[in-house]
C-alpha positions as CSV (number, residue, x, y, z in Angstrom):
1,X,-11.0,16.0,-21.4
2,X,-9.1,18.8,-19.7
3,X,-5.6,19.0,-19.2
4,X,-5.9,17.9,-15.9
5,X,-7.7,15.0,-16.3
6,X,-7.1,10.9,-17.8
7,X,-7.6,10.6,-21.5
8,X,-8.3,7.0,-20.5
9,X,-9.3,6.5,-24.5
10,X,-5.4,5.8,-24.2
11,X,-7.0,2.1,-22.9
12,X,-10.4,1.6,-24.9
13,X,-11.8,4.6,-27.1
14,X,-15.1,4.0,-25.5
15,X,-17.4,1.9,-22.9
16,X,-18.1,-0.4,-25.7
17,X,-15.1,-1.3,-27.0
18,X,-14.0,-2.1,-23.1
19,X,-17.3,-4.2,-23.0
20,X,-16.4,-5.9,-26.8
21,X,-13.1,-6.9,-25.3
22,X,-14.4,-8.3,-22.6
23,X,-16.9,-10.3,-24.0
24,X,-14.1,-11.2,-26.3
25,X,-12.0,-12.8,-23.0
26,X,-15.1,-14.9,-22.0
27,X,-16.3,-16.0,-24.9
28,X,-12.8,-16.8,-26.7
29,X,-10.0,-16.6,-25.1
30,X,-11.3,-18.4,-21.8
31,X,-12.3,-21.3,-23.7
32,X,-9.4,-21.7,-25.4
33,X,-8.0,-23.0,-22.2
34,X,-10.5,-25.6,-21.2
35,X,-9.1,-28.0,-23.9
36,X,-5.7,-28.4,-22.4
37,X,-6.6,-29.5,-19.3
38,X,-5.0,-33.0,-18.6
39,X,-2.4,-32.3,-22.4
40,X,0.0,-30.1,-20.9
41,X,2.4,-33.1,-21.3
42,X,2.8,-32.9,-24.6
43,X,5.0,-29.7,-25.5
44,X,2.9,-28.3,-28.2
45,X,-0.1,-28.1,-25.6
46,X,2.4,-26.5,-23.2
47,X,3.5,-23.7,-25.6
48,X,0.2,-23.4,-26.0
49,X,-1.1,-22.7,-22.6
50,X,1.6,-20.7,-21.8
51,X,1.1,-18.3,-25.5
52,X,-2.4,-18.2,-24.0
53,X,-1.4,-17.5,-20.6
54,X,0.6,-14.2,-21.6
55,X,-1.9,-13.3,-23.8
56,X,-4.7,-12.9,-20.7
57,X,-2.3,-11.5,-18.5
58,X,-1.8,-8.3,-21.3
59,X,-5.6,-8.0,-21.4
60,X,-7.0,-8.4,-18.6
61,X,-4.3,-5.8,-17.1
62,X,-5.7,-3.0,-19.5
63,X,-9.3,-4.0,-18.8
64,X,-9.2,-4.5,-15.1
65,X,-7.0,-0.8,-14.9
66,X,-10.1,1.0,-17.2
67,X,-12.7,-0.2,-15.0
68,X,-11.4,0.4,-11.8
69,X,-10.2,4.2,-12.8
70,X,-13.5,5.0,-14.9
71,X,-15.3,4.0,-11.4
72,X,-13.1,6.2,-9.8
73,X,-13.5,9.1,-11.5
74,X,-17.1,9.1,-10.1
75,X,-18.0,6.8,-6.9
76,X,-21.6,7.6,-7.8
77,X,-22.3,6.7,-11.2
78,X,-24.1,3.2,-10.9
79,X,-22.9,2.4,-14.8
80,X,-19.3,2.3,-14.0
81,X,-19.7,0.5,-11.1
82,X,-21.4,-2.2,-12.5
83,X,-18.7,-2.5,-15.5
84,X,-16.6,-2.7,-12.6
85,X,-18.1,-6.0,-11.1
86,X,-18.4,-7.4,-14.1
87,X,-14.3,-7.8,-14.0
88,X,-14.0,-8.4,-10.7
89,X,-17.0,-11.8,-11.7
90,X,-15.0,-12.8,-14.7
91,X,-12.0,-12.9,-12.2
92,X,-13.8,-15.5,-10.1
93,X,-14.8,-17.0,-13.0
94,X,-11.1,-17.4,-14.4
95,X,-9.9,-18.9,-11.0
96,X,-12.7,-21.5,-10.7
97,X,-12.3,-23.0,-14.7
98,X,-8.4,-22.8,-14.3
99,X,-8.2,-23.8,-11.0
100,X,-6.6,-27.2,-12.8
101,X,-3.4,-25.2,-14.6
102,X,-1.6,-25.3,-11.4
103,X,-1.8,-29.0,-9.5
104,X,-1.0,-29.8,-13.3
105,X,1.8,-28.0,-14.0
106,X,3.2,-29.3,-10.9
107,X,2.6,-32.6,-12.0
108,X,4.9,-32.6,-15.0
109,X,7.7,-32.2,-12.4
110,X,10.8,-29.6,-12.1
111,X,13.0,-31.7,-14.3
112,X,10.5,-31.5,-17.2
113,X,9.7,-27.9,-17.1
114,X,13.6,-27.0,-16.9
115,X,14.1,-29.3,-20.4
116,X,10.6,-27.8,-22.1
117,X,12.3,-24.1,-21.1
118,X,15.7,-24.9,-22.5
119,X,14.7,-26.0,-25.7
120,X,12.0,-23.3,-26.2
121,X,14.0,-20.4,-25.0
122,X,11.2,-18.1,-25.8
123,X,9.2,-19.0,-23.1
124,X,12.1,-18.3,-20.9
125,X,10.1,-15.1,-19.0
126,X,8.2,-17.7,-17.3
127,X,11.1,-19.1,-15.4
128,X,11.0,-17.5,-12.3
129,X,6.7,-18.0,-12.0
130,X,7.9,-21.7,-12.5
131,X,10.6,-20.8,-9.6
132,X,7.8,-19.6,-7.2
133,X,5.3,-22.4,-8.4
134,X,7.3,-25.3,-7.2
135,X,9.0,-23.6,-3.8
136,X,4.6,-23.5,-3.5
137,X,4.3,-27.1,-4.3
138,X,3.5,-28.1,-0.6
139,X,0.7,-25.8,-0.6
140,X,-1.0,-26.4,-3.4
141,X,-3.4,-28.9,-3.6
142,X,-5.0,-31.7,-6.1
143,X,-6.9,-30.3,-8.9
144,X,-10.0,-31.7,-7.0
145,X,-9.1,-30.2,-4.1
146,X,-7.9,-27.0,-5.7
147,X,-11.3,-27.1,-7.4
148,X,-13.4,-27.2,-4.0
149,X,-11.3,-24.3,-2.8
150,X,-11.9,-22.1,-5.4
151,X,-16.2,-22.3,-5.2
152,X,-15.1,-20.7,-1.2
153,X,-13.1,-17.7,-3.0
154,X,-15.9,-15.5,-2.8
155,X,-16.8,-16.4,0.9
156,X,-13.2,-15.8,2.1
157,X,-13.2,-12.2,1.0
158,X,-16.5,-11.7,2.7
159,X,-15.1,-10.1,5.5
160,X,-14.0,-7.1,3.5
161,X,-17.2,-6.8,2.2
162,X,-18.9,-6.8,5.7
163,X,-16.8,-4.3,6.8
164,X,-16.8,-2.4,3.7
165,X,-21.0,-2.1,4.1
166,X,-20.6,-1.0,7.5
167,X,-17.8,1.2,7.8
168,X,-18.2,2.6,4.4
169,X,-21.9,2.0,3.2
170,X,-23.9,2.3,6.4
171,X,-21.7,5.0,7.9
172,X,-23.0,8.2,9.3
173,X,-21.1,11.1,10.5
174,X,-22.3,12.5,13.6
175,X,-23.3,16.5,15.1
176,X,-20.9,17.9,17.3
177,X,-21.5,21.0,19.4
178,X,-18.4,23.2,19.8
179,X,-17.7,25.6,22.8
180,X,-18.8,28.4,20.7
181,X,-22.0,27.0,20.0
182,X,-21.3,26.3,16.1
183,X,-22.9,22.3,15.1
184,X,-20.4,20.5,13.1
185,X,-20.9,16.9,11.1
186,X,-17.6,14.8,11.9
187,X,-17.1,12.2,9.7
188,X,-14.5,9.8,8.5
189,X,-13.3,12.8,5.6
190,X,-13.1,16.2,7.3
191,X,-12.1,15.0,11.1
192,X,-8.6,15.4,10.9
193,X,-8.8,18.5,9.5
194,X,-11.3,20.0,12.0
195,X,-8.4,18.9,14.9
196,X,-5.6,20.6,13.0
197,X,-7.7,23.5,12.9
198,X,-8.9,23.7,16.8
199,X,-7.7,25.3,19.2
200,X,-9.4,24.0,21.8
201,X,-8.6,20.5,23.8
202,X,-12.4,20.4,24.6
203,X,-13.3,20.8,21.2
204,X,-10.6,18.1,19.8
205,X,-11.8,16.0,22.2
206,X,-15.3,16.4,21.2
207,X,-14.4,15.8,17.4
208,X,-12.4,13.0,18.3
209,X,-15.2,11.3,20.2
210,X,-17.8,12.3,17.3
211,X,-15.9,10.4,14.5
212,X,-15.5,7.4,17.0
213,X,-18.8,7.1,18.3
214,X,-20.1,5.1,15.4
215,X,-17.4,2.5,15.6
216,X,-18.3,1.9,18.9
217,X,-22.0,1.9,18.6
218,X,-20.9,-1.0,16.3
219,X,-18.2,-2.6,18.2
220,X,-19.5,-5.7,18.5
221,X,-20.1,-6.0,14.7
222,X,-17.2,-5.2,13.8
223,X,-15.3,-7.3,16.4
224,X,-17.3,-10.1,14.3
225,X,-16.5,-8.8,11.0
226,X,-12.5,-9.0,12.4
227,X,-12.6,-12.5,14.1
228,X,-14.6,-13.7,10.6
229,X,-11.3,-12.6,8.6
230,X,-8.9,-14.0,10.7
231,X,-10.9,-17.5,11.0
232,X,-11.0,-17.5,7.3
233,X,-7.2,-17.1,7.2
234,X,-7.1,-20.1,9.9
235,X,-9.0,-21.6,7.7
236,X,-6.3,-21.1,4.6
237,X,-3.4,-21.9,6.7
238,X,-5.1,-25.5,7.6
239,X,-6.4,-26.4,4.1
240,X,-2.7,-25.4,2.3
241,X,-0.6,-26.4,5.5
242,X,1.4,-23.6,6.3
243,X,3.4,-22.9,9.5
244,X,1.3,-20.0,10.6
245,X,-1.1,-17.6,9.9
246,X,1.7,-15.1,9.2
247,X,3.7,-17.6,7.3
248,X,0.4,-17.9,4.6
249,X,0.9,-13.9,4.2
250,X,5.3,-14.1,3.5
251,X,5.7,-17.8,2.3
252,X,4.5,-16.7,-1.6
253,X,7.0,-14.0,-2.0
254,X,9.8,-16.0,0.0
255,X,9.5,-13.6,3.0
256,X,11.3,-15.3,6.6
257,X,9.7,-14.7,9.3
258,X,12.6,-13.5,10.8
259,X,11.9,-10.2,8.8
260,X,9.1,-9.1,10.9
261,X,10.3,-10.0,13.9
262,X,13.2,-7.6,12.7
263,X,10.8,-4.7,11.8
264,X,8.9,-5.2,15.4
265,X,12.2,-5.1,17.6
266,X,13.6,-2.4,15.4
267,X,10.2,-0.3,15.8
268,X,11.0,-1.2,20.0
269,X,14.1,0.2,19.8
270,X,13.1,3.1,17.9
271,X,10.5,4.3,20.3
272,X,12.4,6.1,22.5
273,X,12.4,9.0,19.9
274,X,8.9,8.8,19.1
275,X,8.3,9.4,22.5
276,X,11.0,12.0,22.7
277,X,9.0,13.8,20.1
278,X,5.5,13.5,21.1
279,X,7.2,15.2,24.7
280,X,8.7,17.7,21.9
281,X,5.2,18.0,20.9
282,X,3.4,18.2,24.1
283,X,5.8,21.6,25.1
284,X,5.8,23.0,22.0
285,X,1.8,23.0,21.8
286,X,1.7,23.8,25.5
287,X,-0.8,20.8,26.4
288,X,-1.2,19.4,29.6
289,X,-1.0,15.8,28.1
290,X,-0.6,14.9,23.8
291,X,-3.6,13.1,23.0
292,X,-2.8,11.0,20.2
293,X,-5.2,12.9,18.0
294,X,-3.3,16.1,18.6
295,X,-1.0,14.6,16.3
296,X,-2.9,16.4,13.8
297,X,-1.7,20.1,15.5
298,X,0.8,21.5,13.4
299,X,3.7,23.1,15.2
300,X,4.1,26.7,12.9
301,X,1.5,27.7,10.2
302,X,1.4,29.0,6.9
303,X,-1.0,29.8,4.3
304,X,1.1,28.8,1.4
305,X,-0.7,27.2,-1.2
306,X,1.0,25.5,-4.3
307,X,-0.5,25.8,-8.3
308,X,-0.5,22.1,-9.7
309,X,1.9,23.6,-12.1
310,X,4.1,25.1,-9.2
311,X,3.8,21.6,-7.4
312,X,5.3,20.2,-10.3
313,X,8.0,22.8,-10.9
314,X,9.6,21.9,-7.6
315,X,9.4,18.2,-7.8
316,X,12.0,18.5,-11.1
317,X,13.7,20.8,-9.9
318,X,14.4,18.9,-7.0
319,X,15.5,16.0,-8.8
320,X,17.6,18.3,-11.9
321,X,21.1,16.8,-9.4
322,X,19.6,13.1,-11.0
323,X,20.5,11.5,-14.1
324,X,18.8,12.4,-17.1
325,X,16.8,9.3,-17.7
326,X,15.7,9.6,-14.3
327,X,14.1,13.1,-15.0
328,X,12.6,12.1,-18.5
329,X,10.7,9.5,-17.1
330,X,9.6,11.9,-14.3
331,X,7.8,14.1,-17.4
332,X,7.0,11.7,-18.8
333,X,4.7,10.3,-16.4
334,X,3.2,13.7,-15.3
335,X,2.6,14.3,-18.9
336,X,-1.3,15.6,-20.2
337,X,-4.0,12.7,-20.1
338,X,-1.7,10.4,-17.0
339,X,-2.9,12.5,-14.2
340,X,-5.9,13.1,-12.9
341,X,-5.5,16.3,-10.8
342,X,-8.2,18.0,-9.3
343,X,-11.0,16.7,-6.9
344,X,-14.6,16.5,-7.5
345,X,-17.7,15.1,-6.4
346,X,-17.5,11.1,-6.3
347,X,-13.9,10.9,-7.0
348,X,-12.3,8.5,-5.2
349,X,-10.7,10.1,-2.2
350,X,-6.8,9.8,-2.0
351,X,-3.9,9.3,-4.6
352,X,-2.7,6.2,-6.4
353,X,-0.3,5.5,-9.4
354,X,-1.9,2.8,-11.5
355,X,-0.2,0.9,-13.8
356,X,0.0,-2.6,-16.1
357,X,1.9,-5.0,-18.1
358,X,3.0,-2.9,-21.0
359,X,0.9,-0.1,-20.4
360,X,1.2,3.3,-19.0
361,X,1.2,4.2,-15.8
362,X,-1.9,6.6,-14.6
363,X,-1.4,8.9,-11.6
364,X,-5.1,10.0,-9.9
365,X,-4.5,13.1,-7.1
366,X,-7.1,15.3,-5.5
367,X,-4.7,18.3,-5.4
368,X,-6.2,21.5,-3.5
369,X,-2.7,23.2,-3.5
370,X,-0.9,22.3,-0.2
371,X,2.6,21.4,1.1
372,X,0.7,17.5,1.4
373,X,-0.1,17.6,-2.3
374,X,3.7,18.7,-3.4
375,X,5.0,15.5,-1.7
376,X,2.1,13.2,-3.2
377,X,2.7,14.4,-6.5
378,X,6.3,13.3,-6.0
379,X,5.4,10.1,-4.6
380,X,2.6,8.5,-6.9
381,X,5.2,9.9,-9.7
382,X,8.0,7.5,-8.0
383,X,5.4,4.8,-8.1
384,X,4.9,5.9,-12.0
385,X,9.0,5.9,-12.9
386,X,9.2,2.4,-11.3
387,X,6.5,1.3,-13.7
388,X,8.4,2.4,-16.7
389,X,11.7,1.1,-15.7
390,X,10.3,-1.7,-15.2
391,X,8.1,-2.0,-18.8
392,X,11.5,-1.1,-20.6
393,X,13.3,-4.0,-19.0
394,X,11.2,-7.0,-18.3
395,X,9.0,-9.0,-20.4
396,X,5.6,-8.7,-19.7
397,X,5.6,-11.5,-17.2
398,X,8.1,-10.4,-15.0
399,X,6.7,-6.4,-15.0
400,X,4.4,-7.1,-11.9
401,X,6.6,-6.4,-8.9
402,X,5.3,-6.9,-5.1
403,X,4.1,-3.9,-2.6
404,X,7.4,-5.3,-0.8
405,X,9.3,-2.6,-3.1
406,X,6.8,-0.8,-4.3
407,X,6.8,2.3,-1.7
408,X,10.4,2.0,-2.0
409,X,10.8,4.0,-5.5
410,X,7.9,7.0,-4.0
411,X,9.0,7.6,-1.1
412,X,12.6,8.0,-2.0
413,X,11.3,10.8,-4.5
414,X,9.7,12.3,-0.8
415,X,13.1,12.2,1.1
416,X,14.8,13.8,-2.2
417,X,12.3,16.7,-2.3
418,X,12.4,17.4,1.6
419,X,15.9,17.9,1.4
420,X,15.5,19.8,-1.8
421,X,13.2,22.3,0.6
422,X,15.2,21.9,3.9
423,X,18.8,23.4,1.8
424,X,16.6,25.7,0.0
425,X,18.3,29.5,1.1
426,X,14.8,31.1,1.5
427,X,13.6,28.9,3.6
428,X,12.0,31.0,7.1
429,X,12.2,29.2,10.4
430,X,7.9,28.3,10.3
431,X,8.8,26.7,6.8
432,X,11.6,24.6,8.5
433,X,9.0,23.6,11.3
434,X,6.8,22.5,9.0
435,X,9.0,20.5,6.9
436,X,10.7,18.7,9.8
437,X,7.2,18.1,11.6
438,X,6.3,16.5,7.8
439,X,8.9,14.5,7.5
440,X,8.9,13.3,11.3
441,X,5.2,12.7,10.7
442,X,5.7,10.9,8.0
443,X,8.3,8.1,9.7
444,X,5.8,8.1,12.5
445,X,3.2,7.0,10.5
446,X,4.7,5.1,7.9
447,X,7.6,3.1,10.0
448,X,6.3,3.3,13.6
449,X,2.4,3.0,13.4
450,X,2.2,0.7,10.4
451,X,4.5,-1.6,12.4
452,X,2.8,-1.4,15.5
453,X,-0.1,-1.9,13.1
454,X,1.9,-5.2,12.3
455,X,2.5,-6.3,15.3
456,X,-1.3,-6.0,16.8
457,X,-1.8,-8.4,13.6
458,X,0.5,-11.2,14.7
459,X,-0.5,-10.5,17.8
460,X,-4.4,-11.7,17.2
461,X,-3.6,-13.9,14.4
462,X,-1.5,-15.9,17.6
463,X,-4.6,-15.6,20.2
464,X,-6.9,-17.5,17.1
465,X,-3.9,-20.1,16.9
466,X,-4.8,-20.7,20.3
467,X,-8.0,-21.3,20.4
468,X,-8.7,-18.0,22.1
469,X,-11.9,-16.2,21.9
470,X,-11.9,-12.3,19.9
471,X,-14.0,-10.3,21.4
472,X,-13.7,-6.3,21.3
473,X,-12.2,-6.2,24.6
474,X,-9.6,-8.3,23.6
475,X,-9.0,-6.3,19.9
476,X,-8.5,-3.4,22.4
477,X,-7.2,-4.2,25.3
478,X,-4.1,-5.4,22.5
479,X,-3.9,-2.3,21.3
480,X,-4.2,-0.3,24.4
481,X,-0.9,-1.5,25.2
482,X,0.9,-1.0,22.2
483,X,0.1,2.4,22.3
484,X,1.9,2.5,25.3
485,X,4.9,0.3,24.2
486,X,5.0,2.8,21.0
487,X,3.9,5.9,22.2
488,X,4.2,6.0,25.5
489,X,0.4,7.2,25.6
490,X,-2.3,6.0,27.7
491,X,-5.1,5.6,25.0
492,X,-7.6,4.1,27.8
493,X,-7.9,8.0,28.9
494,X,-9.5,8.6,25.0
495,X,-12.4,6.8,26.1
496,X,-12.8,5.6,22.0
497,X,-9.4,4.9,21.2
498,X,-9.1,1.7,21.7
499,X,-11.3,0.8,19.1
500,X,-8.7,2.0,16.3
501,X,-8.6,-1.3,15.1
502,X,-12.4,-1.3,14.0
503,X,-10.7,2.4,11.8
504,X,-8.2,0.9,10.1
505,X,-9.3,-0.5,6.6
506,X,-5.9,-2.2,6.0
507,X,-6.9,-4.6,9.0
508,X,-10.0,-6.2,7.1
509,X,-9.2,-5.8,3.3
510,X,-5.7,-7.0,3.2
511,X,-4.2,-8.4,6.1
512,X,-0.6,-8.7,6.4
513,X,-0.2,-5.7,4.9
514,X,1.2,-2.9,6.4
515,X,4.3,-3.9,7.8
516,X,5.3,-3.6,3.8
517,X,5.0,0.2,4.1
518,X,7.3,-0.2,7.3
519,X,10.2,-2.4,5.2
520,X,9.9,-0.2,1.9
521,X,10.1,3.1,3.8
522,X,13.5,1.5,5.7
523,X,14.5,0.7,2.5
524,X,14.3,3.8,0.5
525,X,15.6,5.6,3.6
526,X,18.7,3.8,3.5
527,X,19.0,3.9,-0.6
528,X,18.5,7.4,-0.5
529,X,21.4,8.1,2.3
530,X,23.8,6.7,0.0
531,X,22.4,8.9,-3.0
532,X,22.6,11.5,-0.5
533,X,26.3,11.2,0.5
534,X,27.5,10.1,-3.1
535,X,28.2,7.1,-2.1
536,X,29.7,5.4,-5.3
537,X,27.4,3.2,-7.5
538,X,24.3,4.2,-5.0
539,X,22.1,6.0,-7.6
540,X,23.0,2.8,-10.0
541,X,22.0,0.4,-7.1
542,X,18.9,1.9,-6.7
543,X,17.9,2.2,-10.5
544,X,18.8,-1.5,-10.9
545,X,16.1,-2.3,-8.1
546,X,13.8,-0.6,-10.4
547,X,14.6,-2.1,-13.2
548,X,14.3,-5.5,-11.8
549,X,10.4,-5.3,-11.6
550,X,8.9,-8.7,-10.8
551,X,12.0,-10.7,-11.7
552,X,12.6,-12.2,-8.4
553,X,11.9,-12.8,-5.0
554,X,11.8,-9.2,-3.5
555,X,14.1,-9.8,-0.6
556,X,16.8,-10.7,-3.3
557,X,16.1,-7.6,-5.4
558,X,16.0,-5.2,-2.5
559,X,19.6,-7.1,-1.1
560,X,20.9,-6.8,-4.8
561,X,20.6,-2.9,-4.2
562,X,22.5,-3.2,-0.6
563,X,19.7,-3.5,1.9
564,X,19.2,-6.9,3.6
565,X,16.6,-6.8,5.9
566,X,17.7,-10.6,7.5
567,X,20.1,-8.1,9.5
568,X,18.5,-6.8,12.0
569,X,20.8,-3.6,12.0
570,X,19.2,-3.0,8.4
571,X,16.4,-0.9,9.9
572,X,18.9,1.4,12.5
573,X,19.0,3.7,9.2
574,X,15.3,5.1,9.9
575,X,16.2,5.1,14.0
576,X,19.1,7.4,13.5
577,X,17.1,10.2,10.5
578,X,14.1,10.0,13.6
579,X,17.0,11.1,15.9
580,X,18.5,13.5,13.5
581,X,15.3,15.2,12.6
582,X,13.9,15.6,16.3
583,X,16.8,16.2,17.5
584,X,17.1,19.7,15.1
585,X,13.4,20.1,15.8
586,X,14.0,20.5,19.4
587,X,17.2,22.9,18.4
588,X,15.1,25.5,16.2
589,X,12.2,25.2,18.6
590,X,14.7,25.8,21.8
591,X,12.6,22.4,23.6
592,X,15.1,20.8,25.9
């Protein structure tokens, strides 16, 4: 292990200690449960279940986080892979032999459960599951029932896999010619890259249509693959009896409806600026018309590059104005054997911070040295602090917050650090560019596209509602005019474009999803304004979010920290930093 990589030893010492355990969790602890089924009556049996309950939650946390980042490390190594599946089969086999606990739980009634958790106040961390267990009551079904559903699990996430196998395993890049005669392979990895670096509209355009060509070879597939997923979640809002198909995606974490509806018209009203700044754009780049792939054209240039040590240096420093808890946690979590730092070949592309109950947060970058990597570093370690605060101030079965408030904590760590850089006194006027175009960027694509994103889901999930047919036409045609509602761009003219809904991963593994990045990004925007203008108690506020972890319904913790997102005005914080930021952008570039 070098010092840039996980000492995941921290978990298991070795591959067959992580196997030993869990054969240990099959063979032992699993059966332990099988017993109680129809006892949990009797209080004894109860403690019991619920002993046995926090026990598998610890374990299977540690073992499920060493798989997952051992296969990581190396995509191609068939071993790790398969130690992989075999957690992912023991999951399934966990929800089809307890697929009783629940419909019996239930059973015992509200009234008994709040008696057996007075008088054995050491069970009193399962309170609020017991909370979100009987607000679920409606939707979950008798153990019969419950038991039919579960031999189905499998086939519902088959979608994911479909699309996986062809977007992922079958894929091929394809050869471009450019104008000066050089063959290029596009693929899903380098394409971006090969636009920011063009300077030809010909040759973006041929890039653009080489990455895109395979989805729309395979249109038709994957307009299948789409319409499978959302009849599966038809499927899942009939059998439990929810309101809607969007209702089955809020209605766990006590999400109204009311909320996304919010984010949408908010994203409507906010448009005017996107489109202000893709005109910005458009003059600034001298283009006859901004493609929406020449979003990848950066506006100034530098050849700056970053150490991993450097990258590090400036994400303390920018926080050194914090409190000092705050900062030990943020060396803490960057500390030797918690990062994996550098790329190589069959590491999982991207960046993550992984953590568990009760165990340490791991970050995983593939850090090459640029501006990007800076503000990833300081984002996956927000995701790391939140882990801790919440580890020192929960019990184990309250650590596991929702993605509703997970991007809050990293992406307030970006807004610190671009401030940080924007006040820093050497900063030229092309470092400025960039680090307004980053940050503009970055509420582009994490408020407005996620939520257009959103909406194209509610959208479709309403047209299977209906009865109506999904066909590719209609998955684009639907986004076409988004696009123009957003962006004011004409996508049809991209020849390809249109099919941006067969790109997006998000769409097929975990629908529903997005329109969390929208809400956490609003979120930390507004935290981090009243950090920002020392607003009194703001820092606190925020830290208590933190701290809070999976203790309650994530609407409540994030309105406990001053942010109600039931008020439609809740969002006009991220409208007015868009209209700030483009507004200087046009000043220093002199764009009218």
């Amino acid at each position: 292990m070098s010092n840039y990589s996980w000492d995941l030893t921290k978990l298991y010492v070795d591959e067959e200690a992580f196997l030993q355990e869990l054969d240990k969790l099959k063979n032992e602890l699993l059966p332990e449960f099988l017993p109680l089924q129809g006892q949990l009556k009797e209080d004894e049996k109860l403690k019991r279940y619920l002993e046995l309950s926090r026990e598998l939650n610890a374990r299977l946390s540690k073992l499920s986080m060493f798989a997952s980042q051992r296969a990581d490390l190396n995509r191609k190594d068939v071993k790790n892979a398969e130690d992989e599946s075999k957690v992912e089969l023991f999951f399934h086999e966990l929800n089809e032999k307890l697929s009783w606990e629940e419909p019996e739980l239930l059973s015992l009634g509200e009234e008994h459960i709040s008696r057996f958790l007075n008088e054995n106040p050491e069970f009193k961390d399962f309170d609020y599951y017991f909370i979100k267990l009987f607000r679920d009551r409606d939707h979950i079904l008798s153990p019969e029932k419950e038991a039919l559903l579960s031999n189905y699990q499998a086939l519902s996430g088959e979608a994911a896999n479909l699309y996986s196998t062809l977007a992922v395993g079958d894929y091929r890049g394809s050869e471009v010619t450019l104008k000066n005669g050089e063959t290029i392979n596009v693929n899903v990895a380098n394409w971006s890259k090969l636009i920011a670096d063009s300077k030809d509209p010909d040759d973006r355009k041929a890039i653009f249509e080489g990455l895109y060509k395979y989805f729309d070879a395979h249109k038709v597939t994957f307009a299948e693959i789409y319409n499978l997923g959302l009849q599966s979640q038809l499927a899942l809002k009939k059998s439990r009896g929810y309101a809607s198909i969007l209702d089955t995606h809020l209605y766990g974490n006590n999400i109204p409806s009311s909320v996304y509806h919010n984010l949408i018209d908010a994203a409507h009203r906010g448009s005017k600026f996107l489109k202000k700044y893709y005109e910005i754009r458009r003059k600034a780049l001298g283009l006859e018309k901004h493609r929406s792939y020449d979003r990848f054209l950066p506006l100034a240039t530098s050849d700056k590059k970053y150490s991993y040590e450097e990258a590090k240096e400036l994400f303390f420093a920018s926080i050194k104005h914090l409190p000092e808890d705050f900062q030990k946690k943020a060396h803490e979590v960057t500390k030797e054997g918690y990062v994996d730092v550098y790329p190589q070949e069959g590491k999982r592309s991207g960046a993550y911070s992984s953590g568990g109950e009760n165990v340490h947060p791991y970050i995983l970058l593939n850090f090459v040295g640029n501006l990007d990597d800076v503000f990833t570093l300081a984002h996956e370690a927000g995701h790391s602090i939140h882990t801790l605060y919440t580890m020192e101030n929960q019990p184990l079965m309250k650590q596991n917050y929702t993605i509703f408030v997970a991007e809050i904590a990293s992406t307030f760590n970006e807004h610190n650090l671009l401030d940080y850089l924007l006040n820093s006194s050497s900063l030229s006027k092309n470092e400025e560019i960039l680090l307004l175009q980053k940050e503009i960027d970055e509420i582009a694509s994490t408020f407005f596209r996620q939520t257009l994103f959103a909406e194209y889901e509610l959208l479709m999930s309403e047209k299977v509602e209906r009865g109506e047919p999904i066909s590719y036409e209609v998955a684009s045609e639907t986004m076409r005019k988004l696009y123009d509602d957003y962006y004011g761009i004409d996508i049809q003219e991209e020849v390809y474009k249109p099919l941006v809904w067969a790109y997006i991963p998000h769409l097929f593994y975990t629908p529903f999803y997005v329109y969390q990045y929208a809400t956490s990004f609003t979120a930390s925007q507004l935290l981090y304004k009243r950090v920002r203008e020392h607003e009194e108690g703001a820092f606190e506020k925020y830290i208590s979010l933190l701290k809070s972890g999976g203790s309650d319904f994530p609407l409540n913790e994030v309105k406990a920290a001053g942010v109600d997102f039931t008020d439609p005005h809740s969002f006009d914080a991220v409208i007015e930093r868009m209209d700030e930021l483009v507004a200087r952008l046009a000043n220093i570039l002199n764009i009218k």
